[in-house]
Gaussian input, Z-matrix of N, CA and C with variables (Angstrom, degrees):
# hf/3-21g

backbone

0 1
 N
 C     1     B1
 C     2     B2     1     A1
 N     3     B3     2     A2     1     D1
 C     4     B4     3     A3     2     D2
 C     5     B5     4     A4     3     D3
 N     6     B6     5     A5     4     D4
 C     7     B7     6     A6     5     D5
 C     8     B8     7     A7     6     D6
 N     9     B9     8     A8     7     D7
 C    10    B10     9     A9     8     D8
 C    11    B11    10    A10     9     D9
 N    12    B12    11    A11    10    D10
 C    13    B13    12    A12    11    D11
 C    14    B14    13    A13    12    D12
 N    15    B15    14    A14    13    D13
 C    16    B16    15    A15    14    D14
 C    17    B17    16    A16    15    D15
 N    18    B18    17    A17    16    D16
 C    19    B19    18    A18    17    D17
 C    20    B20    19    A19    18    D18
 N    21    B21    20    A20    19    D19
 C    22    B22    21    A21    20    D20
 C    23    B23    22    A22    21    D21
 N    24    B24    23    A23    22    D22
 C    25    B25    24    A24    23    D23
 C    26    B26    25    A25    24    D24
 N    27    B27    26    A26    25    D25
 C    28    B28    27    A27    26    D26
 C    29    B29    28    A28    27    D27
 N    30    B30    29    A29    28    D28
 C    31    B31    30    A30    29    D29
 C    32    B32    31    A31    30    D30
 N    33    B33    32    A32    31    D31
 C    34    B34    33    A33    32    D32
 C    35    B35    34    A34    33    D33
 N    36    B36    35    A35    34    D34
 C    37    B37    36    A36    35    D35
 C    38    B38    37    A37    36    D36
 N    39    B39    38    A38    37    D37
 C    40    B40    39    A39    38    D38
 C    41    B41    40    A40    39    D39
 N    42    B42    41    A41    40    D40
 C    43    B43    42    A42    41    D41
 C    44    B44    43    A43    42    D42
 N    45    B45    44    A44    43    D43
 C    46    B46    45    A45    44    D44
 C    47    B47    46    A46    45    D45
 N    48    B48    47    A47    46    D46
 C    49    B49    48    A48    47    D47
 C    50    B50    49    A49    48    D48
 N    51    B51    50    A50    49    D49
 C    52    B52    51    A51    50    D50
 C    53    B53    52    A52    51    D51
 N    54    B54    53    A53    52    D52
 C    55    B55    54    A54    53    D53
 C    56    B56    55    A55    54    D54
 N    57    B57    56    A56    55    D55
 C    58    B58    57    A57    56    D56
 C    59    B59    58    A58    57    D57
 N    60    B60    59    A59    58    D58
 C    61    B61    60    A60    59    D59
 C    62    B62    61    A61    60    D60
 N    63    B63    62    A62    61    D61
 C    64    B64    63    A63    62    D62
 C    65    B65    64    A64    63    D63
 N    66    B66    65    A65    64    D64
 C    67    B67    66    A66    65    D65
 C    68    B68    67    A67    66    D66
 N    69    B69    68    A68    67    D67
 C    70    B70    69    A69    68    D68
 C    71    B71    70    A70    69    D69
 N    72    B72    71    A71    70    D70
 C    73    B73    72    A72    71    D71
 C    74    B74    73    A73    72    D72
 N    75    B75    74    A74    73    D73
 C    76    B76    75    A75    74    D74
 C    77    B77    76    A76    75    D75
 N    78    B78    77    A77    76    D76
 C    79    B79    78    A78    77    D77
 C    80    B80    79    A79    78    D78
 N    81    B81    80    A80    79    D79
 C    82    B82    81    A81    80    D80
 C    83    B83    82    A82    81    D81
 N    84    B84    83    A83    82    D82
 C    85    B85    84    A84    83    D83
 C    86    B86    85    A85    84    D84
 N    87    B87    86    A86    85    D85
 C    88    B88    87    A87    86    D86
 C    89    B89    88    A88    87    D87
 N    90    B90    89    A89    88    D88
 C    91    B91    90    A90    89    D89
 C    92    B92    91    A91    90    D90
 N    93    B93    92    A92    91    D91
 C    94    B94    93    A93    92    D92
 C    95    B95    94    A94    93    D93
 N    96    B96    95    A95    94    D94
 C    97    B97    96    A96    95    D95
 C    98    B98    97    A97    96    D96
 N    99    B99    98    A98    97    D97
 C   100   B100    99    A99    98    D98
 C   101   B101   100   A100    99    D99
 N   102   B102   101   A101   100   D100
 C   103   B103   102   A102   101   D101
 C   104   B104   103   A103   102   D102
 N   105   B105   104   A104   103   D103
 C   106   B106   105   A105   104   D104
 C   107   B107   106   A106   105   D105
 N   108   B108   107   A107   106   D106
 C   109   B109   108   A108   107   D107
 C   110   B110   109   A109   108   D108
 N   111   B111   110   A110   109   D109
 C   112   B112   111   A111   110   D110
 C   113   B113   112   A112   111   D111
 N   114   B114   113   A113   112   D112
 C   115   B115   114   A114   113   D113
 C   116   B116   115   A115   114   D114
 N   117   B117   116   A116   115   D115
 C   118   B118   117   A117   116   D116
 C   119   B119   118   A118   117   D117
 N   120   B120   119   A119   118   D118
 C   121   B121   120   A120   119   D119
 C   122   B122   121   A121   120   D120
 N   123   B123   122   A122   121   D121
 C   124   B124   123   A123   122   D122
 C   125   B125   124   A124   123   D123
 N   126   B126   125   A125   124   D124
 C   127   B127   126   A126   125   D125
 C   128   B128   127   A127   126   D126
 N   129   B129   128   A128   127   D127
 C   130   B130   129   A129   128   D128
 C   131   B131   130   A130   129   D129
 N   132   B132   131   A131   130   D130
 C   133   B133   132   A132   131   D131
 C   134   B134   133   A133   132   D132
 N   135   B135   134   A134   133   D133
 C   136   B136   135   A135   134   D134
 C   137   B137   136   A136   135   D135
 N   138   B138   137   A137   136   D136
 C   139   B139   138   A138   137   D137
 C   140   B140   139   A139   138   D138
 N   141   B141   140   A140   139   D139
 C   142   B142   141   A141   140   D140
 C   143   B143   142   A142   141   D141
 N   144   B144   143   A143   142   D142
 C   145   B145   144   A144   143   D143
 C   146   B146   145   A145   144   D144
 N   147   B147   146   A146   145   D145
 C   148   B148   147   A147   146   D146
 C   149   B149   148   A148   147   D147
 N   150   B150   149   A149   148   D148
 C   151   B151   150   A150   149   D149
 C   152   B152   151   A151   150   D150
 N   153   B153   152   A152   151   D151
 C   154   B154   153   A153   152   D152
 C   155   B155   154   A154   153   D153
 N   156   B156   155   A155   154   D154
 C   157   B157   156   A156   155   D155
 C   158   B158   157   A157   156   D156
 N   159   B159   158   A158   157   D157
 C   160   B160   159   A159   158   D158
 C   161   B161   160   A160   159   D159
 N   162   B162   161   A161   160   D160
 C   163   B163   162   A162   161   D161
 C   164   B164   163   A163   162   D162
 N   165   B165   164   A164   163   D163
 C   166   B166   165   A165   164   D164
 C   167   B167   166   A166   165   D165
 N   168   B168   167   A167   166   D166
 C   169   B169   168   A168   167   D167
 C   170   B170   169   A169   168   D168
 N   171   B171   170   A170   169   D169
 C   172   B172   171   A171   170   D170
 C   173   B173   172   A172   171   D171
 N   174   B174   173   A173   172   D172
 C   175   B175   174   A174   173   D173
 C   176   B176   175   A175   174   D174
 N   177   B177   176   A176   175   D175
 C   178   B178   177   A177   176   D176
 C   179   B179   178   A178   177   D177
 N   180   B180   179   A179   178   D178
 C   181   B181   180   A180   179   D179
 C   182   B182   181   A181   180   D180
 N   183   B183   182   A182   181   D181
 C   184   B184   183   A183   182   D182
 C   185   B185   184   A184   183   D183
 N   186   B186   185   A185   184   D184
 C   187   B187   186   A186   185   D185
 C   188   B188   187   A187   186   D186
 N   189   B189   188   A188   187   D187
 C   190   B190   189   A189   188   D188
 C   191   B191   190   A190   189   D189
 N   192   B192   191   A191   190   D190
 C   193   B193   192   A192   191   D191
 C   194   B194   193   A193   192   D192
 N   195   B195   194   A194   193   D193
 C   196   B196   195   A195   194   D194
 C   197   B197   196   A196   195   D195
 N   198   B198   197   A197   196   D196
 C   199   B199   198   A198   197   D197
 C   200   B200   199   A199   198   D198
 N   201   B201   200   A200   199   D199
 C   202   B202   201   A201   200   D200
 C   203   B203   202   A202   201   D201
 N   204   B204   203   A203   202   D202
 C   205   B205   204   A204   203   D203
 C   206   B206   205   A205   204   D204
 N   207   B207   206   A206   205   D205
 C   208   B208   207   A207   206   D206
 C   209   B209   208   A208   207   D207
 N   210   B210   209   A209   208   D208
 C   211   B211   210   A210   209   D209
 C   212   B212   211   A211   210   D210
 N   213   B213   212   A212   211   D211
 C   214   B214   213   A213   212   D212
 C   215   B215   214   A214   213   D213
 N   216   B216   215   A215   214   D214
 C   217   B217   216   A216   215   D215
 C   218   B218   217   A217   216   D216
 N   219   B219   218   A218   217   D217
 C   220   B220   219   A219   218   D218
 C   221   B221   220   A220   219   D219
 N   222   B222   221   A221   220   D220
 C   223   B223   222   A222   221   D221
 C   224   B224   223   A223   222   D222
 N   225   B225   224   A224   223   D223
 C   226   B226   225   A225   224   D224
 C   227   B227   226   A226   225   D225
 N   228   B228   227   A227   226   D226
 C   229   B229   228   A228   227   D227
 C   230   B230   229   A229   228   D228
 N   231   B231   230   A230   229   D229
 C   232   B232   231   A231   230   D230
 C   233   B233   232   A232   231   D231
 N   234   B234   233   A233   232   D232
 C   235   B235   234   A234   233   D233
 C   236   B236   235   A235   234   D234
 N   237   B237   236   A236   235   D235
 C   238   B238   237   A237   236   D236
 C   239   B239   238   A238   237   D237
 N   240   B240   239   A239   238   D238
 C   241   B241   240   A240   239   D239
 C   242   B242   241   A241   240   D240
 N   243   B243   242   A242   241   D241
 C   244   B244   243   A243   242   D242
 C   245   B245   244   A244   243   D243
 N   246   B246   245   A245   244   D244
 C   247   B247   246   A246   245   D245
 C   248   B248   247   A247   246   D246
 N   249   B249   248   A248   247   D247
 C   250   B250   249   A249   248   D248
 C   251   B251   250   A250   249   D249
 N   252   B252   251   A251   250   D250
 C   253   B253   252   A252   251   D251
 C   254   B254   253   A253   252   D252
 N   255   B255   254   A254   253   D253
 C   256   B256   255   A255   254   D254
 C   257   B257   256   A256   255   D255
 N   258   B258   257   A257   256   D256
 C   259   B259   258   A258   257   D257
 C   260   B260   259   A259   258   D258
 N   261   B261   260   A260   259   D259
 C   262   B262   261   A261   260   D260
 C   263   B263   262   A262   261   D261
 N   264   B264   263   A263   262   D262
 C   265   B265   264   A264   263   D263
 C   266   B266   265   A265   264   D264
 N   267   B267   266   A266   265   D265
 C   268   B268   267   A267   266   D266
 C   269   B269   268   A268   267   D267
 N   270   B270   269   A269   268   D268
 C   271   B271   270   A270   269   D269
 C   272   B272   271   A271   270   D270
 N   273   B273   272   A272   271   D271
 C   274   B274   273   A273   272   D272
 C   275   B275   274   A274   273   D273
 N   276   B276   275   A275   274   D274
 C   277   B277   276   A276   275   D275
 C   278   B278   277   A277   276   D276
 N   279   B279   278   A278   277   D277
 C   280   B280   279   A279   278   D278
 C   281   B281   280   A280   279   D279
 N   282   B282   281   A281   280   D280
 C   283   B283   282   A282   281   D281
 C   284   B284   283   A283   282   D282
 N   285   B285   284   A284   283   D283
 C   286   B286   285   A285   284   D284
 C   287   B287   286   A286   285   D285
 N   288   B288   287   A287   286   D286
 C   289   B289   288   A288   287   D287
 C   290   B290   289   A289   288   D288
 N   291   B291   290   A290   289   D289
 C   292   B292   291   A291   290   D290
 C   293   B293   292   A292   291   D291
 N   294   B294   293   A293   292   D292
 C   295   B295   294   A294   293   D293
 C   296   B296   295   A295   294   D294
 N   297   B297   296   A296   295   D295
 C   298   B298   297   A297   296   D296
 C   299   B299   298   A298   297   D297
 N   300   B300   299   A299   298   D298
 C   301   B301   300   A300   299   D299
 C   302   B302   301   A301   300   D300
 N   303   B303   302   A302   301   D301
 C   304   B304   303   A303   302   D302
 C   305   B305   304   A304   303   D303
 N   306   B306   305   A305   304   D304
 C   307   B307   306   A306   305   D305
 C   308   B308   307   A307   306   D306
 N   309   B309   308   A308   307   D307
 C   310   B310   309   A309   308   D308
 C   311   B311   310   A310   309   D309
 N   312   B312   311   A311   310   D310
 C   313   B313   312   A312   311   D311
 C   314   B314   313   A313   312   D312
 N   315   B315   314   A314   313   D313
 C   316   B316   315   A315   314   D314
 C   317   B317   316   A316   315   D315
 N   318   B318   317   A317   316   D316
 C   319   B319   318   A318   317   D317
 C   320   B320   319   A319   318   D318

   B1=1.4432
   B2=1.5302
   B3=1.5331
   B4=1.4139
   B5=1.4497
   B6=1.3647
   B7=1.9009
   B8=1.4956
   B9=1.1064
   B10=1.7240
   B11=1.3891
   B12=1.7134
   B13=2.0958
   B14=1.5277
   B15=1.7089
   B16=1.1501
   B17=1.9784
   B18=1.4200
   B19=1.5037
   B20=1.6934
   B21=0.8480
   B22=1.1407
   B23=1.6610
   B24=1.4817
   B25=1.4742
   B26=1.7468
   B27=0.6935
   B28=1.8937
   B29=1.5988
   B30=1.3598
   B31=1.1333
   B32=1.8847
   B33=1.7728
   B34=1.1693
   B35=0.8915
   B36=1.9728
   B37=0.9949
   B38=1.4457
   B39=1.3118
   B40=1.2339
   B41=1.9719
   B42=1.0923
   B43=1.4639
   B44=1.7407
   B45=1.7430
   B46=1.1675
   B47=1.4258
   B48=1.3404
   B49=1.4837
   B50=1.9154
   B51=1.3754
   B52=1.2735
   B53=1.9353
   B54=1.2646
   B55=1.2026
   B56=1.9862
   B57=1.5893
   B58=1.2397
   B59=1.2517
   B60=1.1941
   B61=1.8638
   B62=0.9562
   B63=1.4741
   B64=1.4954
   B65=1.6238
   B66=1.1877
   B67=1.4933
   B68=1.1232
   B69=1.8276
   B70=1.6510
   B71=1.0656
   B72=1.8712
   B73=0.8457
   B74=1.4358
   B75=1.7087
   B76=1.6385
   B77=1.7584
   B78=1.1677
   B79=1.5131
   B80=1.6442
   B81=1.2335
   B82=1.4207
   B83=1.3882
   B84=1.3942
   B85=1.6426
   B86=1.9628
   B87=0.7294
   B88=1.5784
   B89=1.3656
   B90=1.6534
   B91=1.4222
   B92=1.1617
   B93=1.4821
   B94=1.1377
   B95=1.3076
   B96=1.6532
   B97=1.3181
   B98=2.0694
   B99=1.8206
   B100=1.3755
   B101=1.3761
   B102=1.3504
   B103=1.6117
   B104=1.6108
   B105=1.5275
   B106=1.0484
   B107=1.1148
   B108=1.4084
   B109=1.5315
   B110=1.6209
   B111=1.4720
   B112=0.6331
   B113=2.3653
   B114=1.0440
   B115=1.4065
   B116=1.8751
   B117=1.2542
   B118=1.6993
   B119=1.3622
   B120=1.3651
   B121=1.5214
   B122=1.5280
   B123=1.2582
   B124=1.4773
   B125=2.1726
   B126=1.0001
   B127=1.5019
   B128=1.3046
   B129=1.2452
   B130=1.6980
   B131=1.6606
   B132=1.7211
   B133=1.6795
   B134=1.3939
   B135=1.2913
   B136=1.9001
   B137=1.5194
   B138=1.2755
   B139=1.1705
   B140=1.4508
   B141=1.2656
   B142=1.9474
   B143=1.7358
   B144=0.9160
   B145=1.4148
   B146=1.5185
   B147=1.9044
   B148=1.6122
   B149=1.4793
   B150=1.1724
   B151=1.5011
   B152=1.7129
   B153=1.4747
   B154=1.5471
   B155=1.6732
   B156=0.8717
   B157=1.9922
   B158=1.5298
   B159=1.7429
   B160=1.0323
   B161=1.7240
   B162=1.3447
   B163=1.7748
   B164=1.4970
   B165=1.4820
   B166=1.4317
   B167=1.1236
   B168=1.7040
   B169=1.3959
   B170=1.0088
   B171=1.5858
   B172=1.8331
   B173=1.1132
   B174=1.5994
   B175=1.1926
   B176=1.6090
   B177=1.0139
   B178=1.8160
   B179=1.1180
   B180=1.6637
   B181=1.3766
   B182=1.5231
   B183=2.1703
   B184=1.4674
   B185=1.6008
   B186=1.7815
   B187=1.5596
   B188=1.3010
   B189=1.2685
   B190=1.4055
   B191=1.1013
   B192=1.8250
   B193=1.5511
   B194=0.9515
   B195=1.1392
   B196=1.5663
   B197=2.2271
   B198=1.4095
   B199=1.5513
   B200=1.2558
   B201=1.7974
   B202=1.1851
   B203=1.3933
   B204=1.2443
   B205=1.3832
   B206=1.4576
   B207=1.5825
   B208=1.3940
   B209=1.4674
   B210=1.3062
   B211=1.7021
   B212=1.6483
   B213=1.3522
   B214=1.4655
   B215=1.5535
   B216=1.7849
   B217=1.0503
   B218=1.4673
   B219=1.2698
   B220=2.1665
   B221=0.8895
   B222=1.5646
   B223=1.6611
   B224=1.2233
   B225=1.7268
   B226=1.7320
   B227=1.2660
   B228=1.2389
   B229=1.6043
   B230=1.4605
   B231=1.8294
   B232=1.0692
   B233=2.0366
   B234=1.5907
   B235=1.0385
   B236=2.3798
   B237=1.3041
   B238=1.2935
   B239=1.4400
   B240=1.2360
   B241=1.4669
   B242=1.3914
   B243=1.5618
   B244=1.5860
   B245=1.5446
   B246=1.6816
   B247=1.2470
   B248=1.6403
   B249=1.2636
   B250=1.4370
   B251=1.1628
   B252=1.8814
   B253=0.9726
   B254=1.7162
   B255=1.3210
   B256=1.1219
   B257=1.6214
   B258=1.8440
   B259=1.6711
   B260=1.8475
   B261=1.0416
   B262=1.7179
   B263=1.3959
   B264=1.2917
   B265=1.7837
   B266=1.5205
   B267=1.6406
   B268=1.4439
   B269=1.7914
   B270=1.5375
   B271=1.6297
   B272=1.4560
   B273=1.1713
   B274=1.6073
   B275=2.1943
   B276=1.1889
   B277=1.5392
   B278=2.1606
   B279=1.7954
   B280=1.5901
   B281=1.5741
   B282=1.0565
   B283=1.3281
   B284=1.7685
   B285=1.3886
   B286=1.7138
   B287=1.5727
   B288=1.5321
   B289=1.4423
   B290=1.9573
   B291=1.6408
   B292=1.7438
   B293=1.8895
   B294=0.7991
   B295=1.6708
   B296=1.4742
   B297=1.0979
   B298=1.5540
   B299=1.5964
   B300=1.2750
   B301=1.4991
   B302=1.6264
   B303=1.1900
   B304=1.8400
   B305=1.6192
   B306=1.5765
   B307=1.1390
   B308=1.6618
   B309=1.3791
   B310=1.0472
   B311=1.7081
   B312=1.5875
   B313=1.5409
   B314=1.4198
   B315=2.0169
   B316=1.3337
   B317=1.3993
   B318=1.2163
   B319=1.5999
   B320=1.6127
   A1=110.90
   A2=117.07
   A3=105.56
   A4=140.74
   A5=100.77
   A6=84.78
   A7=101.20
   A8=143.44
   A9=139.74
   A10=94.58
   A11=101.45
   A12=89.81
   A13=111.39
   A14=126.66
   A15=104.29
   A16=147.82
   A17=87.29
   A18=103.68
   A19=117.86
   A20=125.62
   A21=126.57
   A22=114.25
   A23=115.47
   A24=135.92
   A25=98.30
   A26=141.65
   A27=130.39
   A28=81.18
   A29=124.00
   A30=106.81
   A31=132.24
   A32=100.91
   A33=93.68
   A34=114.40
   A35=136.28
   A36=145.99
   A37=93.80
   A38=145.21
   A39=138.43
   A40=110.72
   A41=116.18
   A42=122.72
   A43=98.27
   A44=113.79
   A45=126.77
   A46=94.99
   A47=143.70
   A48=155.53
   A49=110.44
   A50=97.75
   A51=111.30
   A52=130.60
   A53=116.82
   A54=107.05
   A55=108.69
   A56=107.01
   A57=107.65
   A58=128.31
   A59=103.59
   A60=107.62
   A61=123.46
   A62=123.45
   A63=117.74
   A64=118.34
   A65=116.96
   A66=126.81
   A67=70.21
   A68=96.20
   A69=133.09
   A70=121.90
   A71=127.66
   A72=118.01
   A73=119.28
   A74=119.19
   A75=119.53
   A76=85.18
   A77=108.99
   A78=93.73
   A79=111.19
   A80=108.58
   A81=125.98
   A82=96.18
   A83=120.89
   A84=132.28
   A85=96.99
   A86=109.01
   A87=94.86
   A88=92.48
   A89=136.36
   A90=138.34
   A91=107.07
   A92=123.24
   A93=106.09
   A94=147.49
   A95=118.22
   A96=124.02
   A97=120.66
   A98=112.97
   A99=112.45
   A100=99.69
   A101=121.29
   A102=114.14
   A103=105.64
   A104=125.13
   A105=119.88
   A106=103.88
   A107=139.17
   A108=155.05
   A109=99.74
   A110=128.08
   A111=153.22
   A112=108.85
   A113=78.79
   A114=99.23
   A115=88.10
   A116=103.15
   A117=90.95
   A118=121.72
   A119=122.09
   A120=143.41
   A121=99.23
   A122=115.27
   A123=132.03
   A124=99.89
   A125=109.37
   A126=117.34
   A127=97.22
   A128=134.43
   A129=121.46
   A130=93.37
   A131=107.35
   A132=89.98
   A133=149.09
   A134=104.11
   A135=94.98
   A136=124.31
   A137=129.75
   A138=112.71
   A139=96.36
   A140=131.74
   A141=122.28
   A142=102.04
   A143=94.90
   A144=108.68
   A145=104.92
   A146=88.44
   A147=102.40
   A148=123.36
   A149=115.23
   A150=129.58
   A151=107.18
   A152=106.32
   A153=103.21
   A154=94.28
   A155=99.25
   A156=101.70
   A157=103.34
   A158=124.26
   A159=137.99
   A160=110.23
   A161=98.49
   A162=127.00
   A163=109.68
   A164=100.41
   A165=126.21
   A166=128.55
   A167=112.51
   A168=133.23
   A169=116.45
   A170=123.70
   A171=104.73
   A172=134.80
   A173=102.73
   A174=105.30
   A175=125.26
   A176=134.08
   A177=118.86
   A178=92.32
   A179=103.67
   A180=113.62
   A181=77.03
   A182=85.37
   A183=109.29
   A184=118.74
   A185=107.95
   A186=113.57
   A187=115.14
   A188=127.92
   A189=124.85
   A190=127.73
   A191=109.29
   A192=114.47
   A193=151.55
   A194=159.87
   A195=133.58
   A196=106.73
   A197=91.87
   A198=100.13
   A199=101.75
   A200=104.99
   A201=120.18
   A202=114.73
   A203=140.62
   A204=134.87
   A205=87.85
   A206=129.63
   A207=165.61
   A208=140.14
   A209=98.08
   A210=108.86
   A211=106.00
   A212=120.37
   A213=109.99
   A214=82.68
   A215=117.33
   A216=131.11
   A217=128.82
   A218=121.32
   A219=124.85
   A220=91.93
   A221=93.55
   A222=131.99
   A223=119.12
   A224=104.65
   A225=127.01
   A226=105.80
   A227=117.24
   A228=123.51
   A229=103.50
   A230=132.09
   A231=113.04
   A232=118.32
   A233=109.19
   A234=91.23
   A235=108.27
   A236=86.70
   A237=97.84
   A238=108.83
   A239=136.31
   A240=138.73
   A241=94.27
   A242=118.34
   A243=140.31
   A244=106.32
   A245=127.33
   A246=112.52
   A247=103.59
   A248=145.36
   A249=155.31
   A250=97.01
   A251=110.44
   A252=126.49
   A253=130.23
   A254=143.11
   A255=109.94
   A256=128.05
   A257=103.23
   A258=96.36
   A259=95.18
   A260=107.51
   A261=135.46
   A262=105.86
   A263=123.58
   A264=109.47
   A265=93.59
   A266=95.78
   A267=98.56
   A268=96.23
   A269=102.25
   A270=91.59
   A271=106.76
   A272=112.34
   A273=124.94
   A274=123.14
   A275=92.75
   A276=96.37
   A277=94.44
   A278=80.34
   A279=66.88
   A280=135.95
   A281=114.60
   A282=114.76
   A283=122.51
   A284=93.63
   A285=122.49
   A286=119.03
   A287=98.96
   A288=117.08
   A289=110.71
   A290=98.15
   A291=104.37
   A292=100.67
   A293=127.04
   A294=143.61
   A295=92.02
   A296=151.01
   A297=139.42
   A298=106.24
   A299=125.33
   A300=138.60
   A301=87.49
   A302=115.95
   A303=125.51
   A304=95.39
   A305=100.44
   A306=118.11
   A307=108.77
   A308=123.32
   A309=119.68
   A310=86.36
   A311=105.70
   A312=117.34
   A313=105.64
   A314=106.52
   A315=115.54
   A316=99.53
   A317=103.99
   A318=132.14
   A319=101.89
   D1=-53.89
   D2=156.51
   D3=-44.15
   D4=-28.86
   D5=170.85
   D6=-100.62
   D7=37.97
   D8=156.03
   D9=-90.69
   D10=-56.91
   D11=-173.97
   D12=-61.76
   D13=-49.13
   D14=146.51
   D15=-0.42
   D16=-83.25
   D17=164.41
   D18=-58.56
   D19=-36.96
   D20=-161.76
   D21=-99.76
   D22=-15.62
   D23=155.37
   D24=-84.50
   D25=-20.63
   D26=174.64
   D27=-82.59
   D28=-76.67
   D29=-155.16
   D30=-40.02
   D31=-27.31
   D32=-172.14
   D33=-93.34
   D34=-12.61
   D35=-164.72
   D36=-89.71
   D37=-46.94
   D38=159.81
   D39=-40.28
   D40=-77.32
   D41=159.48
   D42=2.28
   D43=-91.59
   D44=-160.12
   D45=-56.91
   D46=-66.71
   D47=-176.47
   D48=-11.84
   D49=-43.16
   D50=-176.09
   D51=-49.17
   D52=123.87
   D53=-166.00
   D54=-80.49
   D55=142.52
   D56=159.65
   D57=-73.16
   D58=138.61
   D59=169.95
   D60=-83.67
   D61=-7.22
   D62=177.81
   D63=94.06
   D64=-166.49
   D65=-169.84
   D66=-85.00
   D67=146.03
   D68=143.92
   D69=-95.92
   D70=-179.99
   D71=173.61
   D72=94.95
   D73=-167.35
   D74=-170.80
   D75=-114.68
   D76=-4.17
   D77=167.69
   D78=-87.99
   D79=-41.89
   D80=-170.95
   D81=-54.89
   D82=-51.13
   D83=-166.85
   D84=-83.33
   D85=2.17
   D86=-176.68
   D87=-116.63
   D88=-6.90
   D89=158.98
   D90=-70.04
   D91=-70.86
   D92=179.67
   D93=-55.82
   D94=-41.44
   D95=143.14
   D96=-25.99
   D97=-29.62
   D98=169.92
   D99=-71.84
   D100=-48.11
   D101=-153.45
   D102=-75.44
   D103=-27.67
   D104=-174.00
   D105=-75.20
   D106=-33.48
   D107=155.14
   D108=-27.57
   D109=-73.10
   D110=-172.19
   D111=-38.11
   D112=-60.52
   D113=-152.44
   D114=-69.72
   D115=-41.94
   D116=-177.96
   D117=-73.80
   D118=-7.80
   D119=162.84
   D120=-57.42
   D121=-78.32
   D122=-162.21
   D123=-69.36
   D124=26.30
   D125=157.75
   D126=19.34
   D127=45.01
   D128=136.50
   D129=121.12
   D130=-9.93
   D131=162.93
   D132=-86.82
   D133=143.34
   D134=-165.14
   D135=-67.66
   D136=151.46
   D137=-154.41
   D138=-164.19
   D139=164.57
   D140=169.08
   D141=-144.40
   D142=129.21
   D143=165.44
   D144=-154.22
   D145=132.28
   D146=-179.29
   D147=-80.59
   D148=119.51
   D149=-157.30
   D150=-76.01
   D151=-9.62
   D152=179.97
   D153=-92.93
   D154=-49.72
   D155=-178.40
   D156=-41.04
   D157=-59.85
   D158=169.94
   D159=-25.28
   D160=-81.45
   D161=158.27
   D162=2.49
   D163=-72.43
   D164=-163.74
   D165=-76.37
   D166=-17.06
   D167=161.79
   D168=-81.39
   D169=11.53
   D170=166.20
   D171=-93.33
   D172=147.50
   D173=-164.51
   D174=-137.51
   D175=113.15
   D176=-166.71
   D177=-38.99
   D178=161.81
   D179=153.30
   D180=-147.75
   D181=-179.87
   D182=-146.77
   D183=-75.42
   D184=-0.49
   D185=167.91
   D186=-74.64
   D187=-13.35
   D188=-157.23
   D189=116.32
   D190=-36.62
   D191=169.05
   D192=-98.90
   D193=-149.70
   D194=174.17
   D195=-115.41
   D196=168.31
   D197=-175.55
   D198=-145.21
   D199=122.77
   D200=-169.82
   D201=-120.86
   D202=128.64
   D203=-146.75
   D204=-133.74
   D205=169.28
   D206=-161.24
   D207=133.08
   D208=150.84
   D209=-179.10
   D210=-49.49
   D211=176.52
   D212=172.12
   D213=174.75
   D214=116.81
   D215=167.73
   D216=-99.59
   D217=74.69
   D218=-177.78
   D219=-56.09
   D220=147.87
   D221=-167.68
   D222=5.08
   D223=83.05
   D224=171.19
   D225=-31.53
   D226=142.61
   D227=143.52
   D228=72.17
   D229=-10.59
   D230=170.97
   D231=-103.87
   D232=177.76
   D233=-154.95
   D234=-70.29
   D235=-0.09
   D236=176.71
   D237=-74.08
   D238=-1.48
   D239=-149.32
   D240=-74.15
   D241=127.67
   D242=170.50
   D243=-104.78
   D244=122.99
   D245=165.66
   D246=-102.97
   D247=162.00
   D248=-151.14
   D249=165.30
   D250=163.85
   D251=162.37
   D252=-101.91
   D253=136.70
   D254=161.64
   D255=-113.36
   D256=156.90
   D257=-173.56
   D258=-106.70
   D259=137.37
   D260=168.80
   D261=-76.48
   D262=128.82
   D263=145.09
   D264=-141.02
   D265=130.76
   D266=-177.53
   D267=-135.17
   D268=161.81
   D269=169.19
   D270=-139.58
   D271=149.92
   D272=-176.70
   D273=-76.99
   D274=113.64
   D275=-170.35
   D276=-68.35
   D277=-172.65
   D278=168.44
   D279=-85.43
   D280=-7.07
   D281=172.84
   D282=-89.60
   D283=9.97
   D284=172.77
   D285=72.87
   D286=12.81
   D287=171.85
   D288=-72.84
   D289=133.73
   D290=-150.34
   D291=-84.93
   D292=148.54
   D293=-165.26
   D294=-113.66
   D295=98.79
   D296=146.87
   D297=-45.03
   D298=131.35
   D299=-164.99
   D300=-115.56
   D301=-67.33
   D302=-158.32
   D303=-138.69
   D304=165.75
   D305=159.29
   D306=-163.08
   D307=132.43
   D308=-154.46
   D309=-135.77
   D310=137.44
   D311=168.64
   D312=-117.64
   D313=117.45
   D314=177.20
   D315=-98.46
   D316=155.69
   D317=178.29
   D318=-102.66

């Protein structure tokens, strides 16, 4: 009986251990294409914004492309820390690979 709880505590702690991949999809890919956008703007500062929240906010709009909105907090935890939002507009070529168009940081 001891090595099942054994076994069966490895198993779940491995389980939880496991890394996420994140949003899928042309939403998932049109987040990341924002954050990489993102990150070369902000010249080397640290910052978090959740890429599924991002993800989950898309939405057509009336050019054709989509608009993706989220929180986005620069340099966590220091006394410089800015919270804002940012808006995405990206549009899909044909092979559904995402184009960043804009990115706009609201206050």
């Amino acid at each position: 009986m001891k090595w099942i709880s054994i076994a069966l505590l490895v198993i779940g702690l491995a389980a939880c251990s496991g890394e996420t991949s994140g949003p899928v999809g042309k939403a998932g890919a049109a987040a990341t294409a924002c954050d990489t956008f993102v990150k070369s703007k902000l010249d080397g500062k640290q910052y978090k914004l959740d890429l599924t929240v991002l993800a989950g906010s898309m939405k057509a709009n009336t050019s054709g492309g989509s608009d993706l909105m989220a929180p986005i907090i620069i340099e966590p935890g220091l006394t410089t820390e800015v919270k804002q939002s940012i808006e995405c507009e990206v549009r899909f070529d044909a092979t559904d690979k995402p184009e960043v168009l804009t990115v706009n940081f609201i206050w």
